[in-house]
C-alpha positions as a printed Julia matrix, in Angstrom:
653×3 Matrix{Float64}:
  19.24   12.18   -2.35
  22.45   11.65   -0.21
  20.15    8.25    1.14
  19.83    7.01   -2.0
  23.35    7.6    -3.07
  24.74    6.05    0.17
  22.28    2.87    0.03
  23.04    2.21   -3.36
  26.85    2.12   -2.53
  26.33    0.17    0.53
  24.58   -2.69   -1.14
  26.99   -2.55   -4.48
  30.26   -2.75   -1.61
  28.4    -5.36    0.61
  27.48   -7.52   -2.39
  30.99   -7.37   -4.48
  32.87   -8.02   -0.93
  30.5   -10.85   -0.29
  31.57  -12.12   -3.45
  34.66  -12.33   -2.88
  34.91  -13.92   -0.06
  32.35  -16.73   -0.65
  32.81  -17.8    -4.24
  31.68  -21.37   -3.57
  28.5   -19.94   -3.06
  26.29  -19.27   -6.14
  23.92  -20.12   -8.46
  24.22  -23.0   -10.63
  23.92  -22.11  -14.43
  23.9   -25.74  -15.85
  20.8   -26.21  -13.7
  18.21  -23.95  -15.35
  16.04  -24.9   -17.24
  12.84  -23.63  -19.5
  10.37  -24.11  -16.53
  12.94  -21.94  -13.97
  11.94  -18.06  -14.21
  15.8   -17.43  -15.0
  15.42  -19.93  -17.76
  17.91  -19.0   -21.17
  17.16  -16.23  -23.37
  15.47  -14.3   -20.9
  16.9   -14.5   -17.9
  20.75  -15.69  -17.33
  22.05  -14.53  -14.26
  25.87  -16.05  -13.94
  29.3   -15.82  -15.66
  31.12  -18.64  -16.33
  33.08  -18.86  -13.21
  29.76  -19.52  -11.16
  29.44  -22.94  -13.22
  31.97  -24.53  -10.42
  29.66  -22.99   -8.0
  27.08  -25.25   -5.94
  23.55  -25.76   -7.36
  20.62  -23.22   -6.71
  17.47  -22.92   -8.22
  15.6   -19.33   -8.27
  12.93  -21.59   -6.25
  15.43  -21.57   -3.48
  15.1   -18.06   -2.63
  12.09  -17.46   -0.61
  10.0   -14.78    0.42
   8.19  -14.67    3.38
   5.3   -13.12    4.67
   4.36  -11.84    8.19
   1.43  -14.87    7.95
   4.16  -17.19    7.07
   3.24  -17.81    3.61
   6.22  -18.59    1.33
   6.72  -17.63   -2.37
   9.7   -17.43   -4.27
  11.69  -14.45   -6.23
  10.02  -13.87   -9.68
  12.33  -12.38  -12.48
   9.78  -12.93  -14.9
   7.99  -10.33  -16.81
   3.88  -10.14  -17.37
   1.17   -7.32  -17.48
   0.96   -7.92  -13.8
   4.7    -6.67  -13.4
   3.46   -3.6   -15.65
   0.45   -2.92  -13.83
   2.95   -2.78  -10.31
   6.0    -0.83  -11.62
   4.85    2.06   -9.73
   6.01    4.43   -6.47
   3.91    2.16   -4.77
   4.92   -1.06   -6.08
   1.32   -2.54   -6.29
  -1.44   -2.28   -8.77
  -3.08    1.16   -9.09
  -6.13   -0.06  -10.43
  -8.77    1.96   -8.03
  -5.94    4.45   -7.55
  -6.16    7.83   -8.96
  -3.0     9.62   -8.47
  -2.08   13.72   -7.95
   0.45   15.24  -11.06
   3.53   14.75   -8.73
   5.2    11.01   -7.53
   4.82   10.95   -4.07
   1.67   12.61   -3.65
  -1.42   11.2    -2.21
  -4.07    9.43   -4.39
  -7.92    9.54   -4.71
  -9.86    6.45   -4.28
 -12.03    5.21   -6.67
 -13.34    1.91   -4.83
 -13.27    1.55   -0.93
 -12.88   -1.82    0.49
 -14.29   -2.1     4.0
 -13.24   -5.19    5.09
 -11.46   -4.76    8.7
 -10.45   -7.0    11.66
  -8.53   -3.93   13.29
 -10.33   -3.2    16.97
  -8.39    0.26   17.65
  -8.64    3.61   15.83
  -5.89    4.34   13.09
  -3.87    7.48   13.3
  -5.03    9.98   11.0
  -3.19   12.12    8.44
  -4.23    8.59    5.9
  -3.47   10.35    2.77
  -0.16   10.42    3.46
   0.05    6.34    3.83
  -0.42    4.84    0.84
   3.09    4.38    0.62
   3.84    3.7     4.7
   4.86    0.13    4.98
   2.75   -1.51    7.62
   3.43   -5.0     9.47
   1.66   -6.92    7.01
   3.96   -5.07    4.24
   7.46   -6.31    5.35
   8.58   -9.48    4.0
  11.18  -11.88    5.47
  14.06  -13.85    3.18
  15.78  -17.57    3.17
  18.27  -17.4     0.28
  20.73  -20.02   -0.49
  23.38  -16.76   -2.23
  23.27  -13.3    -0.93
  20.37  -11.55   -3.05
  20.28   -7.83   -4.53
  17.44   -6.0    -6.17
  17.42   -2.49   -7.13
  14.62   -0.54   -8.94
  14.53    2.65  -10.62
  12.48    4.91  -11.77
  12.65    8.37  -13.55
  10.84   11.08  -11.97
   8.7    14.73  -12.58
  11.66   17.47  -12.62
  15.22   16.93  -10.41
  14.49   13.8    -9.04
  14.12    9.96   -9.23
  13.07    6.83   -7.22
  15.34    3.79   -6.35
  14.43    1.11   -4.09
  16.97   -1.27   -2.91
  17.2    -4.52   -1.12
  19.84   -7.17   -0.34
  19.53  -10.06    1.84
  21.85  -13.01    3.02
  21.35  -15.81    5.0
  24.76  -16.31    6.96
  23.74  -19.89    7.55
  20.79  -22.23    7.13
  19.18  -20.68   10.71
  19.77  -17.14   10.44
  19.06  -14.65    7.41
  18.92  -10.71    7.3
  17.91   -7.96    5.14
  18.48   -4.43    4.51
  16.35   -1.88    1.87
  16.14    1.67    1.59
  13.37    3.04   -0.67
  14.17    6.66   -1.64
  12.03    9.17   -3.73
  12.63   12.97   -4.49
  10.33   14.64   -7.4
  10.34   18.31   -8.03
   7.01   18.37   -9.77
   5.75   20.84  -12.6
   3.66   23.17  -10.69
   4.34   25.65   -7.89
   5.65   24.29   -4.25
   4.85   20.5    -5.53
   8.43   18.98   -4.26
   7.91   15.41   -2.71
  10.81   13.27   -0.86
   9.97   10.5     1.21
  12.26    7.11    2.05
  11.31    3.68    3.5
  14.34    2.27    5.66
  13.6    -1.66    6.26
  15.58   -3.87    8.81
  14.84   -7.42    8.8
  16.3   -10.75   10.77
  15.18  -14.4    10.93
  16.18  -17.57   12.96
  15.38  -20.91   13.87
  16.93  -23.17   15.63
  18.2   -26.67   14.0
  15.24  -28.76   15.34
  12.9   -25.92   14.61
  11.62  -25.47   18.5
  12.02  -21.72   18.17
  11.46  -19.4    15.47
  11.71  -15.78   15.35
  11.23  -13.01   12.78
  12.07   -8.96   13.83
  11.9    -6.18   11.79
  12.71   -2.43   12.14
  11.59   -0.04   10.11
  11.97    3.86    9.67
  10.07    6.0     7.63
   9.13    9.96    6.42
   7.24   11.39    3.86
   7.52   14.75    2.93
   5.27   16.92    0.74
   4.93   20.69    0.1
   1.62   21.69   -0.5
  -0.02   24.33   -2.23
  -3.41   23.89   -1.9
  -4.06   23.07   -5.73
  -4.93   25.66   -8.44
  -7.17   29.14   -8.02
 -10.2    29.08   -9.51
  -8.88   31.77  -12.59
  -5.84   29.19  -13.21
  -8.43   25.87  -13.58
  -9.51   27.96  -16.26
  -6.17   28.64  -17.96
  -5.39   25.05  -17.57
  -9.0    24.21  -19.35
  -8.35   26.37  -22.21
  -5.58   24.51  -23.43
  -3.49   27.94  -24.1
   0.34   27.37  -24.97
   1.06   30.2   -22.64
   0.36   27.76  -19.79
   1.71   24.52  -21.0
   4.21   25.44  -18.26
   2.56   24.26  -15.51
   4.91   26.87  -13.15
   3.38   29.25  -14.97
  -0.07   28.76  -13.37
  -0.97   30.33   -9.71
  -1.48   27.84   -6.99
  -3.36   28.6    -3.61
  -0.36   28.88   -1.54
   3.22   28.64   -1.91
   4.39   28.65    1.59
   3.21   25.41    3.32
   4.09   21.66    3.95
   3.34   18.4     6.01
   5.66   15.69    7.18
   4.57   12.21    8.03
   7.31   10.11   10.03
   7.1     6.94   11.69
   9.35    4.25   13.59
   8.27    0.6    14.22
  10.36   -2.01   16.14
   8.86   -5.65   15.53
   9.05   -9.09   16.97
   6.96  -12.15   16.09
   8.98  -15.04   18.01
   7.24  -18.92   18.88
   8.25  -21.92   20.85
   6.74  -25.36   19.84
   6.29  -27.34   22.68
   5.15  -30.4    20.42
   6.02  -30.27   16.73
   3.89  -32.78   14.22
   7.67  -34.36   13.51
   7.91  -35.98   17.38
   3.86  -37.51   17.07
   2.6   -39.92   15.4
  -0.8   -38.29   15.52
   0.24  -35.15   14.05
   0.3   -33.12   16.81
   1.66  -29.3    16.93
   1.32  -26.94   19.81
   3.28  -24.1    20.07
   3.11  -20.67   21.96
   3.6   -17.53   20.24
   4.51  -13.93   21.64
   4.71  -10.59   18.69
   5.43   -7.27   20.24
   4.86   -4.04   18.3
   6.22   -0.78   19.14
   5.77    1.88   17.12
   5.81    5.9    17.07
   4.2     8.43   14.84
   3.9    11.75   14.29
   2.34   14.09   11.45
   3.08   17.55   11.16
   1.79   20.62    8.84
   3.95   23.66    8.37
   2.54   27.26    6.92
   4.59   30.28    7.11
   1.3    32.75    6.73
  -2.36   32.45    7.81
  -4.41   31.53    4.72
  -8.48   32.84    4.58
  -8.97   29.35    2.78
  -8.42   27.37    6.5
 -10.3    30.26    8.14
  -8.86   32.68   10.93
  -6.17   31.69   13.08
  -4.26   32.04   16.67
  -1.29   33.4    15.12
  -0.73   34.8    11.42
   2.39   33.33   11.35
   4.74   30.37   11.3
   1.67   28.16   11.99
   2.57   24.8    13.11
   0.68   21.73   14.0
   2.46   18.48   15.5
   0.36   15.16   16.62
   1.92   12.11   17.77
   1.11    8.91   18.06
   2.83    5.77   20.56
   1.3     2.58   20.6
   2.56   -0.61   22.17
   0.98   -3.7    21.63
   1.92   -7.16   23.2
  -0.02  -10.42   21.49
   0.02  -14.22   23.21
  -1.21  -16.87   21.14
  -1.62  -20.62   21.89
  -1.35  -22.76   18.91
  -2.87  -25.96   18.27
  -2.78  -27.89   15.12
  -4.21  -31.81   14.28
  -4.95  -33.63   11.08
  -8.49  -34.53   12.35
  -9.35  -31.12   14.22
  -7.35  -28.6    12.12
  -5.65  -25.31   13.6
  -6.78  -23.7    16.22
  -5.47  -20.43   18.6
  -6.45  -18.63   21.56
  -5.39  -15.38   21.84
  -5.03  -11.98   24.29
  -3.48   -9.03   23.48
  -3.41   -5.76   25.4
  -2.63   -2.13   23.66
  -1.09    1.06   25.17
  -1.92    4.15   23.12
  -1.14    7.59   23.79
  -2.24    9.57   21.1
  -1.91   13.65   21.29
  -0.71   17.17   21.34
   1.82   18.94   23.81
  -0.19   21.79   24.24
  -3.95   22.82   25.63
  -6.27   24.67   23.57
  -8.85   27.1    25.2
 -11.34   27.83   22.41
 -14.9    29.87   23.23
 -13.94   29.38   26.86
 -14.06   25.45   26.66
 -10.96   23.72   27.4
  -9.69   20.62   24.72
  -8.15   18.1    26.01
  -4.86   17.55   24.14
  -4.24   13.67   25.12
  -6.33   10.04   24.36
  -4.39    7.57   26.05
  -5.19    4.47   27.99
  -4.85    0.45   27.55
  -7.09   -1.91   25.62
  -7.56   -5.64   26.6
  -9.0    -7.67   23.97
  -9.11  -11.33   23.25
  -9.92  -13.81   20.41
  -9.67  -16.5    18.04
  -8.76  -18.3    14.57
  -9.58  -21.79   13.1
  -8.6   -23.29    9.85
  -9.53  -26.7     8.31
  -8.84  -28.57    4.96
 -11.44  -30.88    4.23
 -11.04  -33.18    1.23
 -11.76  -29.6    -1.47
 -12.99  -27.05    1.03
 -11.05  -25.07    2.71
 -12.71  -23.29    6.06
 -11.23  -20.4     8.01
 -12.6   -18.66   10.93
 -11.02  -15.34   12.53
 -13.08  -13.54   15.98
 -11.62  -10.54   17.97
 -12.91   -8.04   20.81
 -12.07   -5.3    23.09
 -12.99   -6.49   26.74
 -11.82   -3.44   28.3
 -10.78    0.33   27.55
 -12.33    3.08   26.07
 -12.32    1.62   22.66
 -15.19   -1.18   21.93
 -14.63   -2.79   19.31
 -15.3    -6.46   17.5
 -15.05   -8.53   14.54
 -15.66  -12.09   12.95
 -14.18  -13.03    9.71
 -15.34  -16.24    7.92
 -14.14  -17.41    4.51
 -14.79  -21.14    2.79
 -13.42  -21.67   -0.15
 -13.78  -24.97   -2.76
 -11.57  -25.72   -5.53
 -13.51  -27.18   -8.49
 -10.71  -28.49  -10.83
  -7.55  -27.22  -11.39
  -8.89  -24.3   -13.4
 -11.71  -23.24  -11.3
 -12.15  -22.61   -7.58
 -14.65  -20.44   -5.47
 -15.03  -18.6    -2.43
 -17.71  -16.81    0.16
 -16.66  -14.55    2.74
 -18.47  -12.57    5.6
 -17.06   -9.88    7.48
 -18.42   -7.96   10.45
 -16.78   -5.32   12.2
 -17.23   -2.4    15.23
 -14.28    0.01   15.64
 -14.04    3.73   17.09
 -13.38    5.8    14.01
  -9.81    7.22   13.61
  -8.11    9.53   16.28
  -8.1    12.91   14.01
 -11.95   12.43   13.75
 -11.81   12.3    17.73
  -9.56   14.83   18.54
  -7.71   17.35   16.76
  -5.5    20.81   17.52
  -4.31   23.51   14.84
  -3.21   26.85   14.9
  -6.43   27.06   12.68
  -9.68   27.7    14.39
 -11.77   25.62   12.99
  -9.66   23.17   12.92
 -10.37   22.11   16.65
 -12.58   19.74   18.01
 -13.16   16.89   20.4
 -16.21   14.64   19.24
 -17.69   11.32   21.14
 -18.75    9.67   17.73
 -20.29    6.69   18.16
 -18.34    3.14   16.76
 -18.44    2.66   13.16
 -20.04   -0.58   11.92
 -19.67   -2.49    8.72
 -20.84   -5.53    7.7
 -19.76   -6.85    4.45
 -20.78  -10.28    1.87
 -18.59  -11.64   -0.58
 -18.23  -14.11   -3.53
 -15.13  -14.8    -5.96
 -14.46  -17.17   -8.79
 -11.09  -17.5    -9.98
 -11.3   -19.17  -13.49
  -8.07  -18.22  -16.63
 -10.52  -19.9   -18.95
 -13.81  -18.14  -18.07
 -13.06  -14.96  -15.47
 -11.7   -14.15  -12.75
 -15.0   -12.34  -10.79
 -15.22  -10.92   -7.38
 -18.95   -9.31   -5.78
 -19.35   -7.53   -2.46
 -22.08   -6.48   -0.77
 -21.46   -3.62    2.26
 -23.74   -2.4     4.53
 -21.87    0.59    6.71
 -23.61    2.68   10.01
 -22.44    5.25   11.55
 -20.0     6.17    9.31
 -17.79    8.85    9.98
 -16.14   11.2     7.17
 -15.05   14.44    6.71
 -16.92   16.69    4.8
 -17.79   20.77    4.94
 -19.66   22.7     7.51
 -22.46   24.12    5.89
 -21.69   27.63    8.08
 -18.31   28.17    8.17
 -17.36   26.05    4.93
 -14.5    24.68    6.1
 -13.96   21.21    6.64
 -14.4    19.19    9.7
 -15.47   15.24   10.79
 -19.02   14.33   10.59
 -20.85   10.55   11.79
 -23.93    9.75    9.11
 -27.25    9.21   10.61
 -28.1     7.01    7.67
 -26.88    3.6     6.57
 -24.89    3.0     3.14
 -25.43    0.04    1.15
 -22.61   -0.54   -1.07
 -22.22   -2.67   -4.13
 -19.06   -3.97   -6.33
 -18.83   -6.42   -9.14
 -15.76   -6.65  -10.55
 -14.84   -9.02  -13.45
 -10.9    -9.93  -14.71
 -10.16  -11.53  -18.19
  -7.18  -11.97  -20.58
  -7.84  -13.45  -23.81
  -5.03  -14.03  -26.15
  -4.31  -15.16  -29.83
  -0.62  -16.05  -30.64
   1.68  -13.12  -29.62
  -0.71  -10.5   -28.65
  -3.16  -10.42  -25.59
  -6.09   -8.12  -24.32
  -6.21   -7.92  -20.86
  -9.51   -6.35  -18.64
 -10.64   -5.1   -15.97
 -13.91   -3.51  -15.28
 -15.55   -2.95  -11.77
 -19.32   -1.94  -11.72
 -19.88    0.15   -8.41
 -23.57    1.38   -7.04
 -23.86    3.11   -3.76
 -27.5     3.47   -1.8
 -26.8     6.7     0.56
 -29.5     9.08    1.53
 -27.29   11.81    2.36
 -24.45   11.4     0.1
 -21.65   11.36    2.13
 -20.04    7.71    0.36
 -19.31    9.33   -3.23
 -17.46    6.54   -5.62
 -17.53    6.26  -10.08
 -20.12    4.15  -11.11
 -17.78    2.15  -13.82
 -13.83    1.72  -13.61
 -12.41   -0.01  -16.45
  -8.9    -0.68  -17.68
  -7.94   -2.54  -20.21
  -4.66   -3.5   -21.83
  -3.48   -4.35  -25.59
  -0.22   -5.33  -25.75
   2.47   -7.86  -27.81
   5.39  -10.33  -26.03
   7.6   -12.23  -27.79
  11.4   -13.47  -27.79
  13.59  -11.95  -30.06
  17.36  -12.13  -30.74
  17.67  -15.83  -30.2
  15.83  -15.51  -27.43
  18.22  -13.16  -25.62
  15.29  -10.59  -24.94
  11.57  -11.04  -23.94
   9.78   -7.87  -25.32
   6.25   -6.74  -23.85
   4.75   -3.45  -25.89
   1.14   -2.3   -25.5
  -1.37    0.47  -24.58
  -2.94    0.58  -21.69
  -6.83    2.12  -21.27
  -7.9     3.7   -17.91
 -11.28    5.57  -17.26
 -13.73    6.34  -14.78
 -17.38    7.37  -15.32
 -17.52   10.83  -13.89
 -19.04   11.2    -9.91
 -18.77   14.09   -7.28
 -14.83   12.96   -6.51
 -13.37   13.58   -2.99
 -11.52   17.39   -2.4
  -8.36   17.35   -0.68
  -7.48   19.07    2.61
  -3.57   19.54    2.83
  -3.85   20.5     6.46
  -5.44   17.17    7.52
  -3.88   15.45    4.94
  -7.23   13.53    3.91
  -9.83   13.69    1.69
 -13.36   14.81    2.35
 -16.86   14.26    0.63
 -18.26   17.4    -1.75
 -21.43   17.68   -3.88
 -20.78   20.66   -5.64
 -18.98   19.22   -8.9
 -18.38   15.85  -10.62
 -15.0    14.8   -11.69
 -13.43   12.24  -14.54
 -15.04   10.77  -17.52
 -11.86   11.59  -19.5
  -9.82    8.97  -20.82
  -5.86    8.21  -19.63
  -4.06    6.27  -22.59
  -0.18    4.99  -21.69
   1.84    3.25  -24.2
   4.86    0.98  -22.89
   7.71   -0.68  -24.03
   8.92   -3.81  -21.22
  12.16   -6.15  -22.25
  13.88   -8.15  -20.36
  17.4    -8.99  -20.74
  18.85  -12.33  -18.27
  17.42  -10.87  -15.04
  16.75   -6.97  -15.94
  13.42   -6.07  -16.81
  13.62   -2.33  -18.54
  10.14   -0.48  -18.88
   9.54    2.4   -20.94
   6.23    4.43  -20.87
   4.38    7.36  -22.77
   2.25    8.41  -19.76
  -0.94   10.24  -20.93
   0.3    10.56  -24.46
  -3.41   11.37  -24.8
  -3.68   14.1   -22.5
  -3.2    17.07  -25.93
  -5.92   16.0   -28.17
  -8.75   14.51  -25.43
  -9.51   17.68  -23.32
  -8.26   19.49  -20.59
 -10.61   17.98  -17.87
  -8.41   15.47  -16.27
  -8.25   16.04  -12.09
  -7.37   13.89   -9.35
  -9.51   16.26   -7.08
 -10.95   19.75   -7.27
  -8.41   22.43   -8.48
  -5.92   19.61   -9.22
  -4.71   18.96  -12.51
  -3.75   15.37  -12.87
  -0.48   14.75  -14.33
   0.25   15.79  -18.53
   2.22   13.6   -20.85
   5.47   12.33  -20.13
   8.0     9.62  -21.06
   9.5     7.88  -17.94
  12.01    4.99  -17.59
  13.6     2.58  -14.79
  14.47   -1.3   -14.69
  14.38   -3.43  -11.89
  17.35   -5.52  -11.59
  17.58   -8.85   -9.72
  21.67  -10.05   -8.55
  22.23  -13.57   -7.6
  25.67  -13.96   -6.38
């Protein structure tokens, strides 16, 4: 809480001092117009002093991504903005979440394609919300820019993530963000607080021969966990009885335990172009490129007692189980563009990982090792060509040395038909050592150590989109997947542990996007159709996911407020959903009982006022009259009804 506080006061002081010492820098009321996003009667962002201020448009202020690919800040406000005000800020749609904010989520659709050669670090339920490279964004603002969201949370608690950025000249910009989340919950040891520290800095020189973007970034997530609901309180919560609408009031596993997820990344993408297309005639660019990624992880589960639902232990108390994680990987490209050729690179990168425990464990008079660690060499290539409609891209990678083997291609083309319609094809094949928990992995807890030699996991994966507003927006994918590792329970001791399929898994998705309107009011839909061929059933995922949107947006007050009110339809047809295990922090496969096939109905009210967009929303209004079957996983209770608030608020000084 004391984060939040102090990053909110840091950016207010920065931005008001910034303003006054700079007031000829600002955007330019008189030139905004209807097609601007901070056009009148929505969106007006500046007093009358700024009108003496030079001209900016809200196109000016650019975001940037770690590919380089530029958009600017949107203040407007559509379903799409609905469907992302969330903890995670993206669209939830194969997301199904636990009761509390800042909890983990169950996946109902798996997407499987990869071009990552090394194994990830495990704990993965815990990083839906961890910020990865491709996740920081980079800023070229002509005014110092502030945004702050908020976000009302489940009992003593809240979410606000803030940003604000400057760019001190033309060459040089930087930006600073804190996101910070605390939530109580409303059952037994549920308490979540995790924050999101972001450091970024860009600069190019005047005649653009070097360009470098660096980020820092700092994050933790922790979560107490109590090992869902017994078995006699699932069926207090089923009966509906008042004496339990108090969701304290209902006995939980465990009340004692908790795991922390922390991670540090320092990162540098910097290039030097020896020939830019500005000094050729022939539209020439060649330019060497160096990023540098160092980061450092660690995850980290806490139980005062020895529970019987992990199995026997070393000790029976203060249990305590701490893996880390240092990688450092060093990438050089060699660039090489030309209007008749296209873009080409060559690249080699080579990894240090050291991935482990600080202890030995001795278990039936075997000895497991505590440490993976070694180097990886790997080396590869992209191409990209426009030609005349079609655009072709080409992406190979592979592991030359190391213990890891490990290789991909990636090749998309895609046409556009007209200005309406445009299609795409995609293959993607890739071999990668399955994540380092699945290898190796040390707790207090028995049966919770092991050292496997799985072999590489391979996928292979086909697909087809057509992006169309007047017919549909449809996507299919066809994945085949061997040797697929997952977690799942051992049919002796029945606790869980990793386990590679013998089998292969074919796995189908259609899914099909649509909004059809008439005047003021719009339906928008989303359906995916999902069929999985799996011999053992190991890959468990709903059949149907739907969600689909009724809502009304309109101007009102002269135009000084946009309204958006609607209700929103999600449901899944009901399948044998993933369990979670809180001392692995991941999810694992079980047969024993399907899950869903109950209906979530959420009714919002969205304005916008100049650049503040305020949402509103009845979450699960539904959730008294529809049945008490609604779970994010075995023994836990997805979340009841509740009304929750927050804006997101854009400055533009």
């Amino acid at each position: 809480m004391n984060k939040i506080i102090f990053t909110f006061f840091l950016i207010f002081f920065v931005s008001i001092s910034y303003t006054q010492t700079e007031p000829k820098r600002g955007l330019g009321k008189e030139r905004i117009n209807k097609n601007d996003s901070t056009s009148r009667g929505s969106s007006e962002s500046v007093s009358a002093k700024n009108l003496k201020r030079k001209e900016a448009k809200i196109t000016d202020y650019l975001i940037i991504s770690h590919k380089n690919d530029t958009t600017f800040v949107d203040t407007t406000l559509t379903i799409q903005k609905e469907y992302k005000y969330n903890y995670l800020r993206k669209d939830g749609f194969n997301l199904m979440p636990f009761a509390n904010m800042g909890q983990t989520y169950n996946t109902l659709s798996k997407d499987f394609e990869n071009i990552s050669l090394l194994p990830q670090f495990g704990a993965r339920s815990r990083h839906f919300n961890y910020m990865e490279i491709e996740d920081i964004n980079y800023y070229h603002v002509p005014t110092p820019l502030t945004e702050l969201m908020y976000k009302s949370a489940f009992e003593q608690g809240q979410l606000l993530d803030a940003l604000f950025t400057v760019n001190t000249s033309k060459q040089f910009n930087f930006s600073i963000a804190y996101k910070g989340m605390r939530s109580l919950g409303n059952y037994q040891n549920n308490l979540t607080s995790t924050g999101n520290f972001r450091f970024t800095t860009s600069y190019k020189t005047k005649n653009l021969k070097y360009v470098v973007n660096m980020h820092f970034v700092s994050q933790d997530f922790l979560n107490e966990e109590n090992g869902g609901l017994t078995d006699e309180s699932v069926t207090f919560f089923e009966s509906g009885e008042e004496d339990f609408n108090d969701r304290g009031a209902l006995e939980v596993n465990f009340e004692d335990a908790q795991s922390t997820l922390k991670g540090k990344r320092f990162y540098i993408n910097h290039k030097y172009n020896v020939i830019n297309k500005s000094d050729s005639i022939s539209s020439n660019n060649l330019n060497v490129t160096h990023i540098m990624s160092l980061k450092d992880k660690s995850y980290m589960f806490e139980q005062a007692t020895q529970n019987d639902i992990f199995g026997s232990s070393f000790k029976t108390s203060s249990l305590r189980d701490k893996v880390s994680l240092e990688e450092l990987s060093n990438q050089v490209q060699l660039n090489y563009s030309n209007n008749i050729i296209g873009n080409v690179q060559f690249n080699a990168t080579h990894t240090n990982y050291n991935y482990g425990y600080d202890k030995l464990v001795v278990l039936n008079g075997n000895t497991i090792t505590n440490r993976l660690k070694g180097d990886i060499l790997g080396v590869g290539g992209k191409y990209q060509k426009q030609i005349q409609g079609f655009n072709l891209q080409g992406e190979i990678g592979v592991n030359v040395s190391g213990d890891f083997g490990g290789n991909f291609i990636n090749a998309n083309a895609s046409y556009k038909v007209n200005d309406d319609l445009s299609a795409s094809a995609q293959i993607n094949h890739n071999t990668a050592a399955p994540n380092y928990n699945m290898q190796l992995y040390q707790s207090d807890y028995i049966n919770y150590n092991w050292k496997n030699e799985f072999n590489t996991v391979k996928t292979q994966q086909l697909s087809f989109n057509i992006e169309s507003k007047k017919l549909a927006n449809i996507t299919l994918d066809l994945t085949t997947i061997n040797d697929y590792v997952y977690f799942g329970t051992d049919q002796t001791t029945k606790l869980i542990k990793p386990f590679q399929n013998d089998k292969s898994i074919t796995y189908l998705r259609l899914k099909a996007s649509k909004e059809i309107k008439y005047r003021n009011f719009a339906l928008n839909n989303t359906v995916m159709y999902q069929n999985v061929k799996d011999e053992n059933q190991v890959f468990n995922v709903p059949q149907v996911i739907t969600r689909n949107t009724l809502y009304y947006s309109n101007h009102l007050f002269k135009k000084a407020m946009y309204l958006q009110t609607g209700i929103t339809f999600n449901y899944f047809t009901a399948y044998n959903m993933d369990g979670y295990d809180p001392v692995l922090a991941e999810f694992y496969t079980q047969n024993e009982q399907e899950y869903g096939g109950f209906p979530r109905l959420d009714f919002f009210v969205n304005a916008k006022i100049r650049q503040t967009r305020i949402y509103i929303k009845a979450e699960h209004f539904n959730s008294a009259f529809t049945g008490r079957d609604y779970f994010s996983a075995p023994n836990t209770p997805f979340r009841d009804f509740k009304i929750r608030f927050g804006l997101v608020w854009n400055f533009f000084l």
